[in-house]
N, C-alpha and C positions, 0 to 999 in steps of 0.2 A: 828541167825546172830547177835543178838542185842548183845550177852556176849560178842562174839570175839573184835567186833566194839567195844565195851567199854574196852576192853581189849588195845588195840592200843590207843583211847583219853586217855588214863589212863599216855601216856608219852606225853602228850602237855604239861603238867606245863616244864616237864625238856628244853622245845625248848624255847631258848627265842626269836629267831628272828618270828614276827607272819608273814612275808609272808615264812617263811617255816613252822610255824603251816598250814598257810592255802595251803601250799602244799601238806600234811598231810591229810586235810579236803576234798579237790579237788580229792584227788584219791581216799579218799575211798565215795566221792558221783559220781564218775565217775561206780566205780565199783560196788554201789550199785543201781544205776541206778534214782538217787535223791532222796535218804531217807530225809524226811521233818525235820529229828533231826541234821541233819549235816547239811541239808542248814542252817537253824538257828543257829548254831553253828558258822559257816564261816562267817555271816553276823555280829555276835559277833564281830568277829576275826578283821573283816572289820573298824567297826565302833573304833578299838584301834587305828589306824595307822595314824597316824597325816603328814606324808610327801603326796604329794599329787599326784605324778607319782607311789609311791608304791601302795597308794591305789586304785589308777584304777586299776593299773597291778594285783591288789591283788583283785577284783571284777570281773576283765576281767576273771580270770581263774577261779574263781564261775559259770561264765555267760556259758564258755566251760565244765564244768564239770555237768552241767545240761542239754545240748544240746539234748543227746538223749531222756532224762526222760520229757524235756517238752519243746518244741522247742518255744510258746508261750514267756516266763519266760524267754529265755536265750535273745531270741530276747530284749525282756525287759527291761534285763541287761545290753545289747551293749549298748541300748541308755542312759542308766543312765550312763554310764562308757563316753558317750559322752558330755553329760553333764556337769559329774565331770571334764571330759577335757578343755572345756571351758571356766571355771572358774580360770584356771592356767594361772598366770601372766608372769612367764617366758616363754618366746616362746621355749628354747629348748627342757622344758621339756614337753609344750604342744607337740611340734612333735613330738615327741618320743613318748607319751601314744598314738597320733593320729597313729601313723605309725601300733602300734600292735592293733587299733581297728580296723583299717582297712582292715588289712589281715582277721582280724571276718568278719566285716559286709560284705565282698562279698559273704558270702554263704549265706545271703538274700536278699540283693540289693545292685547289683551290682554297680548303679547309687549314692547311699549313699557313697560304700567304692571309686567312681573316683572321690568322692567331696572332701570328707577329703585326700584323698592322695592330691590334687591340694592346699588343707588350709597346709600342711605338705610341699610343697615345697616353698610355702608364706609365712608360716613363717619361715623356713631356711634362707630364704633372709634376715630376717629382725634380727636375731642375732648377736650381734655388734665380741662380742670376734670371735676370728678365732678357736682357740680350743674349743669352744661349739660350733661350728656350722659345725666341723668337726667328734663332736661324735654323733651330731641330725644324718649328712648324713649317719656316718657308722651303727648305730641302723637301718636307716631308709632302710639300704640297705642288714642287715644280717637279717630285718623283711623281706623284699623281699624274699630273699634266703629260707627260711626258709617255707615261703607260697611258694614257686617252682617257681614265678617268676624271671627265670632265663634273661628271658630279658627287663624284668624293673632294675633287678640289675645291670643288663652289662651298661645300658641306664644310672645309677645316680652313675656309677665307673667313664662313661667316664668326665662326671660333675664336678665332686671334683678338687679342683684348686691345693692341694697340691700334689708335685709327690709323697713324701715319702706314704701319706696315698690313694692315688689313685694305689699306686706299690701294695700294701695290700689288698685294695677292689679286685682288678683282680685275685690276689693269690688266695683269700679266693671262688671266683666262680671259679677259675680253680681247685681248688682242690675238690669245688661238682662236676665238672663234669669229674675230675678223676676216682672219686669215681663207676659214673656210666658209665665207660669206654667210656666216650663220647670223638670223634676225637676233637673236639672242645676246648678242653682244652690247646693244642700245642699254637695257636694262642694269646686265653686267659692270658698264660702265659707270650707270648711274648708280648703283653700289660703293663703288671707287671714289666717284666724285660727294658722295654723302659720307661717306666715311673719313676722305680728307677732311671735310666740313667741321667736324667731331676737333681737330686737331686744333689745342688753346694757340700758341702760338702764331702771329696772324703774318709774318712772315714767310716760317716753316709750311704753314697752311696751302700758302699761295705760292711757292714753291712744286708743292705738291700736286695743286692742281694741274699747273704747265707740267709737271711730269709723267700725270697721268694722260693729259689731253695729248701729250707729243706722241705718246706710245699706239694714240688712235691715226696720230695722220702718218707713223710709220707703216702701220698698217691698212694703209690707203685710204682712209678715209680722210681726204685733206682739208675740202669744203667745210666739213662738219666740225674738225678742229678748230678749223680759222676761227669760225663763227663762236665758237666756246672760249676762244681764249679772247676776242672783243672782252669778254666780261672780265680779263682776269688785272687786279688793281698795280700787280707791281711788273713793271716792263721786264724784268730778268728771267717771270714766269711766262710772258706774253713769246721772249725771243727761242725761249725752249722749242715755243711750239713753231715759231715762224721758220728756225732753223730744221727739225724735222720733218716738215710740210715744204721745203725750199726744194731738200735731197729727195725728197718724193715725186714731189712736178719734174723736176731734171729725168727720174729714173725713168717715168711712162711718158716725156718727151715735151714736155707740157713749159718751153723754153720762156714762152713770155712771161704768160703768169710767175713762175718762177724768178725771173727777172722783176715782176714788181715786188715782191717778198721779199728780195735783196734790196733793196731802196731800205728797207725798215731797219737793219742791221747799219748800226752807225759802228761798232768797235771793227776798227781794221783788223784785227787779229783773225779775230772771226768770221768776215768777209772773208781774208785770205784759203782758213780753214775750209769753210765751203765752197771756194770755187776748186782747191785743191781736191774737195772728193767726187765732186763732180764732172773732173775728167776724163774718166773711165767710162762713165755713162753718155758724154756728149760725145763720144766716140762713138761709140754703140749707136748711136742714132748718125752719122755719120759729118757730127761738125766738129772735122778733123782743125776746122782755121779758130774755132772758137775755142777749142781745146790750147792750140797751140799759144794763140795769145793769152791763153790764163794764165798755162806755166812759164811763158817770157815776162811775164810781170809780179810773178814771185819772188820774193828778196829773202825768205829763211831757208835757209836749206835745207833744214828736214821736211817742212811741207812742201819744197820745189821735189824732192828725192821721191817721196811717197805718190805726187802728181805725176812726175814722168814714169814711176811702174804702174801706175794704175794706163795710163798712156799705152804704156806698151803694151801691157798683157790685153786691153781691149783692142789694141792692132789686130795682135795675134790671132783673136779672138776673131777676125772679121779676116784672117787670110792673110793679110798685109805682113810677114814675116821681114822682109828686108826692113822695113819702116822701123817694125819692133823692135829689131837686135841695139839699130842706130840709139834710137829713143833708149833703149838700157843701159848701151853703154854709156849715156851721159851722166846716168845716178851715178852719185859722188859715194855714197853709205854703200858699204862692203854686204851690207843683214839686207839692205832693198835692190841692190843691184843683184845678188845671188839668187832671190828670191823670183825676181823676174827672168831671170834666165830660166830656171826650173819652170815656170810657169809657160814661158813660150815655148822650151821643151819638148812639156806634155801638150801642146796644143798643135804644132809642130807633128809631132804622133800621133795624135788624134784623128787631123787631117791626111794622114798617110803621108807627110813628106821627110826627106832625109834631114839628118843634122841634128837630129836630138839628143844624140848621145853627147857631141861635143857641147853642146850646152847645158845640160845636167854633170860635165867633168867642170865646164865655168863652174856653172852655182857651188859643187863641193872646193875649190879653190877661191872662190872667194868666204865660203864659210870658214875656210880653218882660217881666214886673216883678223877674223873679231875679236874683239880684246874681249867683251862682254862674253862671259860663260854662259848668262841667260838668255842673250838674242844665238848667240853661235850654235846652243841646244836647242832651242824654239827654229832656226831656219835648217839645221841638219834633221830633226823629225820632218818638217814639211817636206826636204827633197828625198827623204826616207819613203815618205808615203805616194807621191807624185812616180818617182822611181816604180813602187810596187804596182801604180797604176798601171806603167810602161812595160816592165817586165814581165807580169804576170795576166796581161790582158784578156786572154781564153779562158784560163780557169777564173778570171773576173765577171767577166759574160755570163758562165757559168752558174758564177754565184749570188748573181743577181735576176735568173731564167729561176734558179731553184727559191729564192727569197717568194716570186712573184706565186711559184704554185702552190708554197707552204701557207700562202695570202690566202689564194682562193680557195686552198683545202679547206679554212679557218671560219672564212666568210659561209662556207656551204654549212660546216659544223656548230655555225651561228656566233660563231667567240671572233666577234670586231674586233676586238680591242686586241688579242694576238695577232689575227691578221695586220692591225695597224703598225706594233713592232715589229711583224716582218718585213712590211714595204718602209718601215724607218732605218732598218738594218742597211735595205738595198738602196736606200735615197742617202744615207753617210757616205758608202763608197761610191757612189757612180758621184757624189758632188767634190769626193777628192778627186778622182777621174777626171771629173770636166766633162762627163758624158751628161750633157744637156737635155738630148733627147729621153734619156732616163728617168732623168730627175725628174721634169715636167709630169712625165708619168706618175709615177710615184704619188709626188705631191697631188698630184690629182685623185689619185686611191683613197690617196689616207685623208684629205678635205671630206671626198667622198662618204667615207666613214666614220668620221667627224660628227658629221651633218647627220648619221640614223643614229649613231649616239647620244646626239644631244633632242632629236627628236622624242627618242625611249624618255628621258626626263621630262619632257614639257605634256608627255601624256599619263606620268606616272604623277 
């Protein structure tokens, strides 16, 4: 295990941002189950970071990526990460590190994580600017979301003074509990949509509304969208929603309809744009000829570039590997052609066939050709994590068999909402994985759990 593991640190010099080095570090001591050379490593990583919200945040997910390996130590960690909070001068950015320790410490005392969320709402108050004390609430409320407290978050949406970002707080929990087909979401939205209402500006207004209403047909409800945005007065809010309703028909196969939606879109640009994301998915559903003719009739290169990897990686995706490698090599862009190769790769290994190595040696030779520092470090972490997929795939299995019965422990112990970040722990890696079968799972759990969550509120 040591070669592979060294094999992966072997592209930390190329990353320069270090909390995505120690993103890097996190998952493979997540997966190794707290090998003592990467905790050391991470705490390396730690002691660079001179901002002082990155370096909790960047300790915080040391303290989670040791949890099963030594539950002592991570404990350990929350309180040093509390500590370091403490000592931060600016109050918003104390609430902010306070809000993600908190969602930690309730899986050891519970009475610790209802003290700091209470210092988190005290210091909210006490931020003078109106814009930082409207990013503390919304951190402090997609931490909520995010731990399954689905009604704490309804609880600090209804709070927020402003309507524009109060209309977005309610989108963002109606569209989780779209997700989990929860009926509750109707209501949630109309929250959203009366709160936009609130907003003087009758532009910005109507803006708002197409952006709340888009956020409904991402999350599948297309019909219902369409029909809401008929009412809305200015067409740039009407195409919000037409354009996220288009890529939705396309995803569950739904060609024609989608097809009348793009009649509605006069700006070329934008045409272009969605038929370019859309080739990954008419692949998936298997019209390789209408894919093909979309990207012969692209004329910018970045969205021809981004068309053919989405092309190829849904080959790959469907077995078709010769087809794949072809279709890559025609991306022109060093940052999308790399990326596709890493991607067929791990899919390539997936399916148990050979030649992944040589394609993961492409993607790191085409990364070191990027003049950009920030796409060359953004695609060297992805064939970092992709790689640890490949590398370390046993004890990955592993650590997503152990996620699943720390779930059920949790569920039996009656504490959801732990179980819910343990199958979110195991649904992050199995979705860098590409293990499909996984993820479906997962997602399925935590919908699952979702759904008696939000039940406990509608009868309390």
């Amino acid at each position: 295990m040591e070669e592979k593991i060294n094999e992966i640190l072997a592209l930390l010099p190329y990353i320069d941002n270090n909390n995505e080095k120690l993103r890097v570090i996190s998952t493979l001591l997540k997966i190794s189950n707290g090998e003592q050379q990467l905790l050391s490593l991470g705490f390396d990583v730690v002691e660079t970071i001179d901002d002082g919200l990155e370096r909790i945040q960047s300790l915080l997910s040391l303290a989670i990526a040791v949890k099963d390996a030594d539950f002592e130590l991570y404990k350990g960690l929350i309180q040093m990460t509390i500590n370091e909070a403490e000592k931060l001068a600016n109050p918003k950015q104390k609430a902010m590190a306070l809000s993600d320790i908190a969602v930690e410490a309730v899986t050891f005392d519970e009475n610790l994580a209802i003290k700091l969320v209470e210092e988190v709402l005290t210091l909210i108050l006490k931020i003078d600017l109106k814009e930082d004390r409207t990013a503390a609430v919304m951190h402090f409320l997609k931490t909520l979301l995010r731990s399954e407290d689905i009604e704490g978050a309804i609880r600090v949406a209804e709070k927020i003074s402003d309507p524009y970002y109060r209309a977005i707080a309610f989108s963002e929990i109606g569209k989780v509990l779209v997700e989990a087909n929860i009926p509750l979401y109707s209501s949630i939205f109309s929250q959203a949509l009366k709160s936009a209402a609130e907003i003087e500006n009758p532009v910005t207004r109507e803006m708002t509304f197409g952006e709340i209403i888009s956020k409904l047909a991402e999350a599948g409800k297309v019909n219902e969208s369409l029909k809401l945005a008929e009412k809305l007065k200015i067409k740039d809010a009407r195409i919000q929603v037409v354009e996220a309703a288009f890529l939705k028909l396309i995803e569950i196969g739904k060609l024609s309809d989608a097809s009348k939606l793009m009649r509605l879109i006069e700006d070329r640009e934008k045409r272009a744009r969605l038929k370019m994301l859309s080739v990954g998915a008419l692949i998936k559903l298997g019209n390789y000829g209408e894919a093909l003719r979309i990207v012969e009739g692209i004329r910018i290169s970045a969205y021809k570039d981004i068309a053919l990897s989405e092309m190829s990686v849904a080959l790959a995706e469907k077995g078709e590997f010769k087809k794949a490698i072809q279709v890559a090599r025609h991306i022109q862009d060093s940052y999308y052609r790399g990326g596709a190769f890493s991607l067929i790769g791990l899919e390539l290994f997936n399916k148990g066939e050979d030649g992944y190595q040589l394609l993961f040696e492409k993607a790191i030779e085409e990364a070191k050709t990027i003049k950009s520092s920030q796409l060359r470090s953004r695609l060297f972490l992805d064939i970092a994590l992709r790689l640890t997929a490949v590398n370390l795939r046993e004890p990955l299995l592993e650590f997503l068999t152990r996620k699943t019965q720390n779930a059920e422990k949790s569920i039996k112990e009656g504490n959801l909402e732990r179980a819910a970040r343990e199958y979110k722990e195991g649904l992050e890696l199995s979705e860098i994985a590409r293990l499909m079968d996984y993820s479906e799972h997962l997602k399925d759990k935590i919908y699952k759990i979702r759904r008696k969550l939000v039940e406990r509120i509608e009868v309390s």
